[in-house]
N, C-alpha and C positions, 0 to 999 in steps of 0.2 A: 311837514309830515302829514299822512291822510289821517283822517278820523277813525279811531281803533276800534268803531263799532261798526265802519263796512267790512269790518274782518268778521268770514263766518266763523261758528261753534266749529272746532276740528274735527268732530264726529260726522260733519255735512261735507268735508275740506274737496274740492274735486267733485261732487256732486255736482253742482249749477253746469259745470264745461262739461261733463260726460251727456247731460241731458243736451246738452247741444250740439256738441260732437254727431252723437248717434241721429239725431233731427238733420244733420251738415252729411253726413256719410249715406243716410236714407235716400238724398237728394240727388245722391251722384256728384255733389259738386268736390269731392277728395278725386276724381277720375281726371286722369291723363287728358291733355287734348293736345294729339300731335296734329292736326289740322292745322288749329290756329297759330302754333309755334313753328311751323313751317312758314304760314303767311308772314308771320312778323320778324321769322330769322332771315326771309329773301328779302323782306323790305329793308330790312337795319344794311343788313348785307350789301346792295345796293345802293345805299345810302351811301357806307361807310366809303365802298369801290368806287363811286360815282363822286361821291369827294376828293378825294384823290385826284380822279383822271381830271375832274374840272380845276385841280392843282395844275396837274401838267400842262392841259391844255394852256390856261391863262397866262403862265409864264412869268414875265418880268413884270409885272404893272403892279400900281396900285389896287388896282380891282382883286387883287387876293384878299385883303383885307375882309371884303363878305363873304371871300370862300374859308377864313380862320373863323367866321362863326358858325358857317354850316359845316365846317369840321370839328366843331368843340360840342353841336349838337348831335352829329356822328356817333364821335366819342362817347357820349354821355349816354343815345342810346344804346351804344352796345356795351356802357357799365353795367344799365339796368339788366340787358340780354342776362350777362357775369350771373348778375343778384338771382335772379330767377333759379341760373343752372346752381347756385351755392346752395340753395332750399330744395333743391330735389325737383322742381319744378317739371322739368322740361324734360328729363329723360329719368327712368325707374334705375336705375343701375348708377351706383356711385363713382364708377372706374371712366364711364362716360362722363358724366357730369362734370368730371375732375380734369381731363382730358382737353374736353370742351371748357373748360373754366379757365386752363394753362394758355388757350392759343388766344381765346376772345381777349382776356383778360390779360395775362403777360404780354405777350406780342405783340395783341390788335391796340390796347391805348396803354400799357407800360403800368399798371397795378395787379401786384402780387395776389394774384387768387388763392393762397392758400392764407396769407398772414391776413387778406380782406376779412375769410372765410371763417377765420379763431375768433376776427376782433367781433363781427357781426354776429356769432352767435352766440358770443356771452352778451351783447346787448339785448339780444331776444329773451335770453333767460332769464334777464333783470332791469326790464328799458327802467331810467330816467334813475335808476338806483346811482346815487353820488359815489357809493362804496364799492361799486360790483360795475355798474356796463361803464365801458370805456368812452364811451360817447358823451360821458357828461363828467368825463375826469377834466378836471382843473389846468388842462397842458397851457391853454392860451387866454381863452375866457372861462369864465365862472357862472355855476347853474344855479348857487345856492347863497343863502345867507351864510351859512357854514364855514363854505369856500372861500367866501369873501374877508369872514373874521381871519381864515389862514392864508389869506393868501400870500406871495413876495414873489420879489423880481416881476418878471413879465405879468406874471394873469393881474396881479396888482398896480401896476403902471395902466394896463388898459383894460382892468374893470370898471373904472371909472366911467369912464363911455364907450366903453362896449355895443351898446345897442345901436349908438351912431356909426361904427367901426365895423360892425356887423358883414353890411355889404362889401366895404372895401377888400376885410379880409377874406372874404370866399372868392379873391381872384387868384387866389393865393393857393386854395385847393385844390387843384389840379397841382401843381408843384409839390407841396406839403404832401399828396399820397403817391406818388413816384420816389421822394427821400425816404420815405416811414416804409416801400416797399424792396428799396435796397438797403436800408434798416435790420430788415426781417430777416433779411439770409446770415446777419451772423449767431439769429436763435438755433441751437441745436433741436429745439423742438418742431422748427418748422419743415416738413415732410418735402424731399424731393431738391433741398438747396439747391443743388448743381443746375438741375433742366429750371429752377423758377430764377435761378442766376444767368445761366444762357439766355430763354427768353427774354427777361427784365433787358437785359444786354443788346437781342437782338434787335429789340423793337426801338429802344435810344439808338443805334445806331443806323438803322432804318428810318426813323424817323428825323432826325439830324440831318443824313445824308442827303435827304430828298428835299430838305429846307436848304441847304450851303448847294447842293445839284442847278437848283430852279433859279434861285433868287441870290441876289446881292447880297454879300455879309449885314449891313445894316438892316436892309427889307427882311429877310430870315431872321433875324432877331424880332423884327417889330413884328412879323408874320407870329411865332411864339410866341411873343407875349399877349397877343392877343387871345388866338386861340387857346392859350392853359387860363386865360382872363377867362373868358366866358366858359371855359370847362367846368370850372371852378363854380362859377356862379351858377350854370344848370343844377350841376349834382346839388350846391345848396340850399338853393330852395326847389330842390325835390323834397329832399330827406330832412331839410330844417322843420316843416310844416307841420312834420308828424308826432313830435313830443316836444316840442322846446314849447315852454309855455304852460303845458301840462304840470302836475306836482309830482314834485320830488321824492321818491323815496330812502328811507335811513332802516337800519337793521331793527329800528322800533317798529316799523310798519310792518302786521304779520299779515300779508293778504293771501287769498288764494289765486291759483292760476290765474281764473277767468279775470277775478277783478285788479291784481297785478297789471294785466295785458291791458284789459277794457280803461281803467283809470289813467293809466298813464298816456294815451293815445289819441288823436283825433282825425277824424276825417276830413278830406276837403269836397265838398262839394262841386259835381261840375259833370258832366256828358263825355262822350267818347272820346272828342280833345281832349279833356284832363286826363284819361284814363292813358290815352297814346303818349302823353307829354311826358308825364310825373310815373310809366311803367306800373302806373297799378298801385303805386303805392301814398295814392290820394285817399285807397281805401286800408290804410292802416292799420286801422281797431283788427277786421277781418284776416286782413294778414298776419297781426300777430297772435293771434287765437289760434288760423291755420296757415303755419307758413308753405306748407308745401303743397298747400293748394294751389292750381296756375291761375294767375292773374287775371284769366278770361271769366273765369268762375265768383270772383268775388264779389261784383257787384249782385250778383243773383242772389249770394249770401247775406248781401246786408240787410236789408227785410227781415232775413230771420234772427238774425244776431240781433238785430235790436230790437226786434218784439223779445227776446229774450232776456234782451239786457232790460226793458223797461219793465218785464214782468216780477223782475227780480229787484228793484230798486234803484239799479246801478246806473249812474249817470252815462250816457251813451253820447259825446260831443260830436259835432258838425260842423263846420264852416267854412264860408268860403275863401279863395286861393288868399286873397290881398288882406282878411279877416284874419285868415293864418298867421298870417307872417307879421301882422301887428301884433298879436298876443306872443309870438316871441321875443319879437322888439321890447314888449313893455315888461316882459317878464325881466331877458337879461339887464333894462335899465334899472328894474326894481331890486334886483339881487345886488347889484352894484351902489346901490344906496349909503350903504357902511362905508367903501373907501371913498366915496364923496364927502362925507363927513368929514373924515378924519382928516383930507388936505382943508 
């Protein structure tokens, strides 16, 4: 739990993030830029097409094998594409965005854009909270000491090491959100079943078909398992870097927006590769302060979010790619502590 005196007086509550909002809005950087979302949908696009056809081209050989990992990187960028159009990003009109979210998303790599779209934005409105975002619920590993006292069955078997289990299991992620997205269609809440059930559909069978079409029953297995292997592992250490590691929130922690978002979050440091790699979301803190800012915008941001954040007290984290990914490492093995005990 954070310290209950970065919580401000509630008479201030939303104050520190309006004054920065209106300094972030003064800026121009809340403005559309269908420029660069053009360049980066013909590049992904390309990519994605150009993967493919160097599928068909290559045919029967082993030499697929490096084309399953420039298709899992394909893939991954055009998750990020998804992530952008789910925040408003990319196009001012929701019906677009949604549209756009259904064909990139359902069809082009088989994750349900609207059940992504529920789970990611209760994580915005409560990252790293144990009780609230879904992204640090208890399903497989554990975020918290908490957790760990409750945990059984699975998260309990492999909380123990966890942190060494870490990488194996993010080959696994790409698989794990394809089941969680044919999952989603027997919620009544989720908008649109039939066409996010068509697509989900069409795209495994599209995709199947063009693995059994090309290659050998054995070769199209190992071709799969590779590429959802490294699928897996891209999106994880995209999106692992960003809170895991960071504290945890419980219903005692009263924060406000700004320091909700800014505490729980960190940057990775790094230049225009990182920004191309990780979609943007290297700069995290920024994005979740403003998520519907475009990507291209945020590094320009961060300058001011952190003189704001430092003028204010609030610890404002940094670090770089490999630095990341050890403090989530050492976090899940610290949280894991209790069931090592106990065998």
């Amino acid at each position: 739990m954070l310290d209950p005196s970065l919580a401000p007086a509630s008479a201030r509550r939303g104050s520190d993030f309006a004054r920065l909002s209106r300094r972030i809005a003064e800026e121009g950087l809340l403005d559309r830029r269908p420029g660069y979302y053009a360049i980066r949908i013909g590049l992904v696009g390309g990519l994605f097409a150009g993967s493919w056809a160097l599928f068909a081209a290559v045919g029967d050989s082993w030499w697929q094998l490096p084309v399953a990992v420039l298709l899992a990187v394909a893939f991954a960028q055009v998750t990020l594409l998804a992530h952008d159009l789910a925040h408003g990003q990319i196009a001012r009109s929701r019906r677009t965005s949604r549209i756009a979210g259904l064909l990139v998303g359902n069809l082009a790599v088989g994750l349900s854009y609207g059940w992504w779209m529920d789970k990611h934005t209760r994580h915005h409105a409560n990252p790293n909270h144990e009780e609230r975002d879904p992204d640090v619920a208890p399903d497989v590993l554990i975020w918290s000491e908490r957790q760990a006292a409750a945990a059984r069955g699975i998260p309990r078997f492999i909380g123990r090491w966890q942190a060494f289990l870490f990488f194996p299991l993010l080959t696994l992620e790409g698989v794990n959100l394809k089941v969680a997205s044919f999952r989603a269609l027997r919620r009544p809440s989720l908008k649109s079943r039939k066409v996010e059930g068509l697509l989900l559909g069409g795209h495994v069978a599209a995709y199947l078909g063009a693995l059994f079409l090309v290659l050998p029953p054995g070769r199209a297995l190992l071709f799969l398992a590779v590429h959802q292997a490294c699928y897996g592992v891209y999106l994880g250490c995209a999106f692992a870097p960003n809170h895991k590691g960071m504290p945890v929130l419980t219903s005692r922690d009263d924060l406000d927006f700004l320091r909700r978002q800014v505490l729980t979050s960190r940057n990775v440091r790094g230049g225009l590769l990182t920004d191309l790699a990780l979609g943007g979301l290297n700069l995290q803190i920024e994005h979740h302060l403003f998520p519907s800012m475009p990507s291209a915008n945020l590094r320009r941001a961060r300058p001011i979010v952190r003189d704001h954040c430092r003028s204010l007290g609030v610890e404002y984290t940094e670090c770089g790619l490999l630095e990341s990914w050890g403090m989530a490492l050492r976090h899940l093995h610290e949280v894991g502590r209790p069931l090592r005990a106990r065998t």
